[in-house]
C-alpha positions in Angstrom: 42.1 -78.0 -2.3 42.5 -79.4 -5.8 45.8 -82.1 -5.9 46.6 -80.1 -9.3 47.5 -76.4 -7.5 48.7 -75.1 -4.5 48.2 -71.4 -3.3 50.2 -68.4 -4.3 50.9 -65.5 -3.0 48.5 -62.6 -3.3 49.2 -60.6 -6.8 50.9 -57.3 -6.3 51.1 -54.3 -8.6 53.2 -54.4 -11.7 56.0 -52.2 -11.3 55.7 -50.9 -14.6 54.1 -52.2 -17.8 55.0 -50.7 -21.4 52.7 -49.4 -24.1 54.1 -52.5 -26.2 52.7 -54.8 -23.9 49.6 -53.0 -23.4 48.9 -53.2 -27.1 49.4 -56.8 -27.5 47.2 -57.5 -24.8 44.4 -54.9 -25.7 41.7 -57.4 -26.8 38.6 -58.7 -25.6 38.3 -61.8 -23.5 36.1 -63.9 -21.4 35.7 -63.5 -17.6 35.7 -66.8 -17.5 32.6 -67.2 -14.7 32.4 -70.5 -16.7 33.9 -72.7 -19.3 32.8 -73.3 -21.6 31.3 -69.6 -21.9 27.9 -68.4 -22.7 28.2 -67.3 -26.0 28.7 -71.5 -26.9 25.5 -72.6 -25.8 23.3 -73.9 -28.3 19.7 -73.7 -28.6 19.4 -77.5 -29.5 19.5 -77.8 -25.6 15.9 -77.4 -24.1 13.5 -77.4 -21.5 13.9 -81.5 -21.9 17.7 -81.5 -21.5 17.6 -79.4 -18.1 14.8 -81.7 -16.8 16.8 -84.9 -17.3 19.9 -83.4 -15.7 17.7 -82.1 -12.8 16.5 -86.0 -12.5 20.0 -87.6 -13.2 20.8 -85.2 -10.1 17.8 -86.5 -8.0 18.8 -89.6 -8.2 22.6 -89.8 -8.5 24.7 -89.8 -5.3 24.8 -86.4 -5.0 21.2 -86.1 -4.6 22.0 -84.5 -0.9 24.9 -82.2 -2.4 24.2 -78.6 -1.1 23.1 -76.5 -4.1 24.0 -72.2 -4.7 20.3 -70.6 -5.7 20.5 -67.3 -7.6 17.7 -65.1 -8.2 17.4 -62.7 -11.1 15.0 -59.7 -10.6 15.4 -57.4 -13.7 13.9 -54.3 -12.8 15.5 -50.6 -12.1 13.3 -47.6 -11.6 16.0 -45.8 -13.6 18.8 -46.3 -16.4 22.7 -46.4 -15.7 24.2 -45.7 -18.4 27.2 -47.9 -18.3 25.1 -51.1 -17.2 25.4 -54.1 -19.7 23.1 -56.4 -17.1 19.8 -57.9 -18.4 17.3 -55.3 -16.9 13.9 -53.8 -17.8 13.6 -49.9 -16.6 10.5 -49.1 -15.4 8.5 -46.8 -13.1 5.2 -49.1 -13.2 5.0 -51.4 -10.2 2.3 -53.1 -12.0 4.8 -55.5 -13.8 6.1 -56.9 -10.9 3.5 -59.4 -9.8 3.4 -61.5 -13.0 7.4 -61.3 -12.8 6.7 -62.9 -9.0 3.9 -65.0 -10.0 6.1 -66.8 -13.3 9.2 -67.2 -10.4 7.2 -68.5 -8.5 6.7 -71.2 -11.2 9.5 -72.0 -12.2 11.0 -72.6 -8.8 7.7 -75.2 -8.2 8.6 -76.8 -11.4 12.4 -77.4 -10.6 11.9 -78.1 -6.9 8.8 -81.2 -8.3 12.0 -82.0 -11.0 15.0 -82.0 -7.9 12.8 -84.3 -6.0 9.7 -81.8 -4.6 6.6 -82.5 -2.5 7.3 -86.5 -2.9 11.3 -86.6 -2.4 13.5 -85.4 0.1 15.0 -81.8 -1.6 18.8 -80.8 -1.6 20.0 -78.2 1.2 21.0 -74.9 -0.2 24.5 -73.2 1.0 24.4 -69.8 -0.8 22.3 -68.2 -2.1 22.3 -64.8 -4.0 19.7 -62.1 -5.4 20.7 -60.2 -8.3 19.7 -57.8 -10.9 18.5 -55.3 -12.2 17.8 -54.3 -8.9 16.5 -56.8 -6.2 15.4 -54.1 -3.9 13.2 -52.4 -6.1 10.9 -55.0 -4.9 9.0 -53.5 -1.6 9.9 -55.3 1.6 6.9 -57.8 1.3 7.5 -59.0 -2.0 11.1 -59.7 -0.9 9.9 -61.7 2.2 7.1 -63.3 0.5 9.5 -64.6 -2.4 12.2 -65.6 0.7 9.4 -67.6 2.1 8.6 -69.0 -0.9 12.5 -70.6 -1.4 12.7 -71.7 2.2 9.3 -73.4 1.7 11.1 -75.7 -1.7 14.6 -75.6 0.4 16.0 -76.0 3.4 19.4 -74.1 4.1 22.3 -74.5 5.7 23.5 -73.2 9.2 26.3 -71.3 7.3 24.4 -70.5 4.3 25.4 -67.5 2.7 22.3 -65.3 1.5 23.5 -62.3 0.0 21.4 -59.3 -2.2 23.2 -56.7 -4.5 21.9 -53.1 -2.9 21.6 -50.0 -4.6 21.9 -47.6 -1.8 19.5 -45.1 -3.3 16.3 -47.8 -2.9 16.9 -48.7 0.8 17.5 -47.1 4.3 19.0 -48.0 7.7 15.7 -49.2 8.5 15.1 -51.2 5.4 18.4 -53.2 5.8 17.1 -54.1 9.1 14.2 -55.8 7.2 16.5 -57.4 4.7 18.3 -59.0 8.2 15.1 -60.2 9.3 14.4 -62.1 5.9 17.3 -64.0 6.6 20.0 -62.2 3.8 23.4 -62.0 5.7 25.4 -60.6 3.0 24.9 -57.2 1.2 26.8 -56.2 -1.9 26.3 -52.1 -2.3 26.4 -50.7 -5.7 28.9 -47.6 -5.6 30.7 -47.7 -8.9 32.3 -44.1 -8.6 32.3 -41.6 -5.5 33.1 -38.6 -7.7 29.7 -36.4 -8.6 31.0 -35.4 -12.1 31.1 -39.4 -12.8 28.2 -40.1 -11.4 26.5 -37.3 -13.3 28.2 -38.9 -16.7 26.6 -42.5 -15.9 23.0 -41.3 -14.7 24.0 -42.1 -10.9 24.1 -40.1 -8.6 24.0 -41.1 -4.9 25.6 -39.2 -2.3 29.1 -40.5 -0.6 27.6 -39.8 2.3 24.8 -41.6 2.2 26.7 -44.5 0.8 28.9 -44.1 3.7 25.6 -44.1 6.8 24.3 -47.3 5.0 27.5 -49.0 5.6 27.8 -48.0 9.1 24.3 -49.0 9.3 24.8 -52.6 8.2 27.3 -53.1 10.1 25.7 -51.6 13.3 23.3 -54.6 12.6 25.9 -56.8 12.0 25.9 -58.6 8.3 28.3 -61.4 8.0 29.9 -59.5 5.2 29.6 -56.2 3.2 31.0 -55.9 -0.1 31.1 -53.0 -2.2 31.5 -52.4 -6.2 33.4 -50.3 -8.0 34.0 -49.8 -11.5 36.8 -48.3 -13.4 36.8 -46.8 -17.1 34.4 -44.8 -16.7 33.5 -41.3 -18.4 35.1 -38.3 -17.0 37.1 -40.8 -14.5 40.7 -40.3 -14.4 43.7 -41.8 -12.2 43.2 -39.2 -9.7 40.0 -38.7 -9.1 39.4 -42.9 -8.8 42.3 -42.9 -6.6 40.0 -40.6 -4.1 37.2 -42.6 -4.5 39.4 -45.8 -3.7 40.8 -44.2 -0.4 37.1 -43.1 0.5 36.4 -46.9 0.2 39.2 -48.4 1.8 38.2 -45.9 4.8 34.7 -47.6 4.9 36.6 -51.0 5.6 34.1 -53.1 3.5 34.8 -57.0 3.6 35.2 -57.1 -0.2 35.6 -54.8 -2.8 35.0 -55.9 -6.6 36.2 -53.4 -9.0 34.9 -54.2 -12.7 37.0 -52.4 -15.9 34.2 -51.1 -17.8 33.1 -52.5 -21.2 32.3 -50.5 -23.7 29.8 -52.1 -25.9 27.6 -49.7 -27.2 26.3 -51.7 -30.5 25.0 -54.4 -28.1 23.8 -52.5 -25.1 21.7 -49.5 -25.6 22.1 -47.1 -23.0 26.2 -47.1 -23.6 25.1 -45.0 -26.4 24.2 -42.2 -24.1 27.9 -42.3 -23.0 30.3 -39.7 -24.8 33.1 -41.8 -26.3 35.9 -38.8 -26.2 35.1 -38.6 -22.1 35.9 -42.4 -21.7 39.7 -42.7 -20.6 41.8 -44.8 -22.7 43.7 -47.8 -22.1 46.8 -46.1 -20.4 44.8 -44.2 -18.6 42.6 -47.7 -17.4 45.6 -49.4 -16.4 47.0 -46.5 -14.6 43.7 -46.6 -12.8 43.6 -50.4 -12.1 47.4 -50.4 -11.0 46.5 -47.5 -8.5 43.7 -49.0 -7.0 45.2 -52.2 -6.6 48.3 -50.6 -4.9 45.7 -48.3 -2.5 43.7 -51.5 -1.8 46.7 -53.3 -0.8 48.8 -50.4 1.1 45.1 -50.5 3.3 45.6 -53.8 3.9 43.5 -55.6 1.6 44.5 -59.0 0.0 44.2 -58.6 -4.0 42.1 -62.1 -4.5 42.8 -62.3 -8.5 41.0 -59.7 -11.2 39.1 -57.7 -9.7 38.7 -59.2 -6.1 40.0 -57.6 -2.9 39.2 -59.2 0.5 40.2 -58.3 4.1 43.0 -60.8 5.4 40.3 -61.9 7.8 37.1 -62.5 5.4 36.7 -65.9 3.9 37.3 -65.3 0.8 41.0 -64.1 1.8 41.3 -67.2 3.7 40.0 -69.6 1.0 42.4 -67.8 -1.5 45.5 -68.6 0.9 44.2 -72.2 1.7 43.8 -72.7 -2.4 40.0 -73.7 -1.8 39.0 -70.6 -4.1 36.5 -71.1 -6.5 34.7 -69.0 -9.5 31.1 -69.1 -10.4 28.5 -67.1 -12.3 28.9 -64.2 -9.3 32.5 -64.1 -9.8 35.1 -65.6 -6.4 33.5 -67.6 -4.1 34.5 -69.5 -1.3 32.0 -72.4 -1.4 32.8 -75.5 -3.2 32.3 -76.2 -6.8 28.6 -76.9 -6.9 25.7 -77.1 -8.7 23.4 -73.7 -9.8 19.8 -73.3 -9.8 18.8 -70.2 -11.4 15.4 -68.7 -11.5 14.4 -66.1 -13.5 14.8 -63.7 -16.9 18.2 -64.6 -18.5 19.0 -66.9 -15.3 22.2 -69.7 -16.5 22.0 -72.6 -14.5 25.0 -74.8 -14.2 23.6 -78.9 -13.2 25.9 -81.4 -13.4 28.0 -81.1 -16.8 25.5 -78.9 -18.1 24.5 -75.3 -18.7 21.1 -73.7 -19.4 20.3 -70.3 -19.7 16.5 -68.9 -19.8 15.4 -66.5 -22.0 16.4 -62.6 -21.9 13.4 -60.7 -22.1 10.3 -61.2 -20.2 7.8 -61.7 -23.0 9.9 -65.0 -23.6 10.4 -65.6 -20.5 6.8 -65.7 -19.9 5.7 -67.6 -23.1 8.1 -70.3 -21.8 6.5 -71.0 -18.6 3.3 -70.6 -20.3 4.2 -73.9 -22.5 4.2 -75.6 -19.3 7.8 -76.3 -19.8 11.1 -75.1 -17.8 12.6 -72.1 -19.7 15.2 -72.8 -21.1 16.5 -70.9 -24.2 19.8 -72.3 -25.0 22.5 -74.2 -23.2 25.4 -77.2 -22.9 26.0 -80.6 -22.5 30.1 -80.1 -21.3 31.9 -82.9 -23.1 35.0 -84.3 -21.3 37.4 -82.1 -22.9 35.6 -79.4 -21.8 35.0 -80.5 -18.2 39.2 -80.9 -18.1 39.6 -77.4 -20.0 37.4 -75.8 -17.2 39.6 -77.3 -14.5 42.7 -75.8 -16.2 41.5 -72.6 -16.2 39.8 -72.0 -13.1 42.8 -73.4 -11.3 44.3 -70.1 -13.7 42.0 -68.0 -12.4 41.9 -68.8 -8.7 45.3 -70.0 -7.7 47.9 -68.5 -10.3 49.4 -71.5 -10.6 49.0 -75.1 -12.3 51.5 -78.4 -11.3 51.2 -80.7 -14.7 51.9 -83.5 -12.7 49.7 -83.5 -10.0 46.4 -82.2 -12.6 47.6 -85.2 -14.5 47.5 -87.8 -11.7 44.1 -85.9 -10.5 42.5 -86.1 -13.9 43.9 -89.5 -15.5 45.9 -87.2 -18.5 49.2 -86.6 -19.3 49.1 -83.0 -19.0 51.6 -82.1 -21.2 50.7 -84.4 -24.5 46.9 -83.4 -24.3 48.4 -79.9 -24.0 50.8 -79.6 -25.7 50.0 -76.3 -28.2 49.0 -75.0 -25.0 52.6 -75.6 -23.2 54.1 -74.2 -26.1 52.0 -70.9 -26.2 53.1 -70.4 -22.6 56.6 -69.8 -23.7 55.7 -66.7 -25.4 53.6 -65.8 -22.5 56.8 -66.2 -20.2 59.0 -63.8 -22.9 56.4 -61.0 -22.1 56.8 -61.7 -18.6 53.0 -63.1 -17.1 54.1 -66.7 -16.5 56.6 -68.2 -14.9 57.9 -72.1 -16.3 59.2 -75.2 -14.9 59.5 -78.3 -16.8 56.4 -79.1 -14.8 54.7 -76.2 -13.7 53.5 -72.9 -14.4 52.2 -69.6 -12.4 51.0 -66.1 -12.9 53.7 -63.7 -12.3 53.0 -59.8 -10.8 52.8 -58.4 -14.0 50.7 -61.7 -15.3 47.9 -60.9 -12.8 46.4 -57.4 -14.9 46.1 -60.1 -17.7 45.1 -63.2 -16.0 42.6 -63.8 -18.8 44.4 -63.6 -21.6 46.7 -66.3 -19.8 43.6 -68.6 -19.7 42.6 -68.0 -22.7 45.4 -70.3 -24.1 43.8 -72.5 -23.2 40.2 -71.9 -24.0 39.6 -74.7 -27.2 37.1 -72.4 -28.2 39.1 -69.0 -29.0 41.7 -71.9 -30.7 39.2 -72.0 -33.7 38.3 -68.3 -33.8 39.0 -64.9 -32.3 37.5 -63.5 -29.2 34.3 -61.6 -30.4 33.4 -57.9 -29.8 30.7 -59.7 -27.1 33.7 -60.0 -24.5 35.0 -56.9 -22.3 38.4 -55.7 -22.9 41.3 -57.9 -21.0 42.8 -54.7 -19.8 
């Protein structure tokens, strides 16, 4: 655990929160999966960048440090509606072996960079396939491109390898396939049990066949089974996502990760197919979030921060009571803070202090690799303000509490001089009742935990010098 928090108490529903309050807080916000976010990379960061920092690695004295792999495979055989990920909808299987053969590439070309044929390669401790969706790729392509990773990498004994499912692609019989590849984690994509929803977002899959996969996987026993949700939805209100919440907490996932939807429809496409007046409005959101977290936690679920729920027995439960909790491009994760190699369409790496993030569509993705260089669009040299800003606020947004003295002492500041502005904007935080203030210390309060982000946003240097733009979800 970091020497600058110790570990709270799991948030709990607000007991009430007033249109006032509501208002001030409507705005849009980071989710804060880094710091600095993505929207400060710069393109003046290349290909060139990412290879030195993949060498300064190599031969730095964390050369042996385990490393988190994530996979990005783009492609859906059909459109939801709500879905702001980087994807490419298609019904021809004929784009998916160039897709295949560029990954393939780029993971040859930053294995030779990490150390490759010649050197002795970094273990990997998690690793995790997302999309799009990864299981519109048949079952060989899946194993061949799992070969292919164990073949640059050895992992660990306790590696995590996790894929994001949509439960209309796969079977019993298919998960039993994604066992024998070696994933021990699956992450099913429910969103919304209710048909009428379903029918609003172009998604339609059957509770009950959601609900035979999930005795299925854990029939074959998968470390861990998490399942998404999302609230904010078209045609969802705080009844009918209360019914989908208690058909969830029956299925006794592991995790639960229940996203508020964005609605960004001048920047993703297919939001435009969504009817505005059938979206629920912020009242209606909150009364939704509050209901679900109160559902979640009468079934005995620990509320992990956000949007996070966790049996008292999974890991992430217990790294969230230890204060060993940590955030990453995937959201909570229980592994410590380490590096990111990313592979793919509109992959962001995270090596060292920097960022790098490859390019969004597959024509530039392709051109990239074609260059014979690593492809990178854009991305960040993290200066030291920004590596102690980062600290501040994950330590916001996975313990819900920060001790000034003890960051200090861990990070050779004065807490309280650097921050200053920052101390000072907590105060009004604490008159609306999400922080609580010592002369020393601060921490999220009930009511602080529905807006954990605008509480790190204080301190985001970033949003100092301008507002939030539309580009970020709503905090609430």
């Amino acid at each position: 655990m970091n020497a600058a928090v110790a570990p709270v108490a799991a948030a709990s529903p607000a007991a009430a929160l007033d249109a006032a309050l509501l208002a001030r807080m409507d705005r849009p916000g980071p989710r804060y999966t880094s710091y600095p976010t993505a929207d400060r990379f710069d393109t003046g960061f290349g290909s060139d960048a990412l290879r030195q920092a993949l060498a300064a690695r190599r031969d730095g004295p964390d050369a042996r440090a385990p490393l988190s792999l994530y996979v990005h495979v783009p492609f859906c055989a059909s459109v939801c509606y709500y879905c702001a990920c980087n994807k490419v909808v298609t019904k021809d299987r004929r784009k998916i072996e160039p897709y295949l053969a560029a990954l393939r590439e780029e993971l040859r070309r930053v294995h030779g960079a990490l150390g490759g044929a010649g050197g002795v390669s970094p273990p990997v401790s998690q690793l995790h396939f997302g999309g799009g969706t990864p299981t519109y790729l048949d079952d060989d392509d899946l194993a061949a491109l799992m070969d292919d990773l164990r073949a640059c990498f050895s992992f660990t004994g306790d590696s995590e390898c996790s894929i994001e499912v949509d439960p209309r692609t796969v079977s019993a019989a298919r998960l039993a396939r994604l066992q024998a590849m070696g994933f021990n984690r699956l992450s099913f994509g429910v969103q919304d049990f209710d048909p009428d929803v379903q029918a609003a977002v172009h998604r339609v899959q059957p509770q009950a066949e959601v609900e035979a996969l999930v005795a299925a996987a854990r029939a074959l026993g998968f470390v861990s089974i998490n399942v998404d949700l999302i609230y904010g939805l078209p045609r969802q209100t705080a009844v009918s996502f209360a019914r989908t919440v208690e058909a969830v907490a029956r299925l006794r996932p592991d995790r639960i990760a229940m996203y508020g939807y964005a609605h960004l429809p001048e920047r993703f496409k297919p939001q435009r197919r969504i009817v505005d007046a059938e979206l629920p409005q912020g009242g209606d959101r909150l009364g939704m979030l509050g209901g679900a977290i109160a559902g979640f936690l009468a079934a005995g679920y620990d509320h992990i921060g956000m949007d996070h729920f966790a049996l008292p027995e999974d890991a992430l439960a217990q790294a969230k009571r230890a204060g060993r909790l940590h955030r990453n491009f995937q959201g909570y994760s229980t592994r410590p803070d380490c590096d990111l190699v990313a592979l793919g369409v509109s992959a962001i790496s995270r090596i060292g202090r920097t960022y790098s993030k490859n390019p969004k569509t597959l024509d530039g993705y392709y051109a990239a690799l074609e260059q014979g260089t690593l492809p990178v669009e854009r991305g960040l040299v993290l200066s030291d303000d920004d590596q102690l800003r980062r600290a501040v606020i994950m330590a916001i947004m996975c313990d819900g509490r920060l001790d000034a003295a003890a960051f200090g002492e861990a990070h050779g500041v004065a807490f309280q001089e650097v921050f200053a502005a920052e101390w000072q904007a907590l105060a009004g935080l604490e008159q609306e009742g999400l922080v609580r203030c010592t002369p020393s210390s601060f921490e999220v309060t009930e009511t602080g935990w529905y807006f954990v982000r605008a509480i790190a946003m204080v301190f985001d240097r970033y949003l100092q010098a301008a507002a939030p733009s539309r580009r970020f979800s709503r905090v609430v």
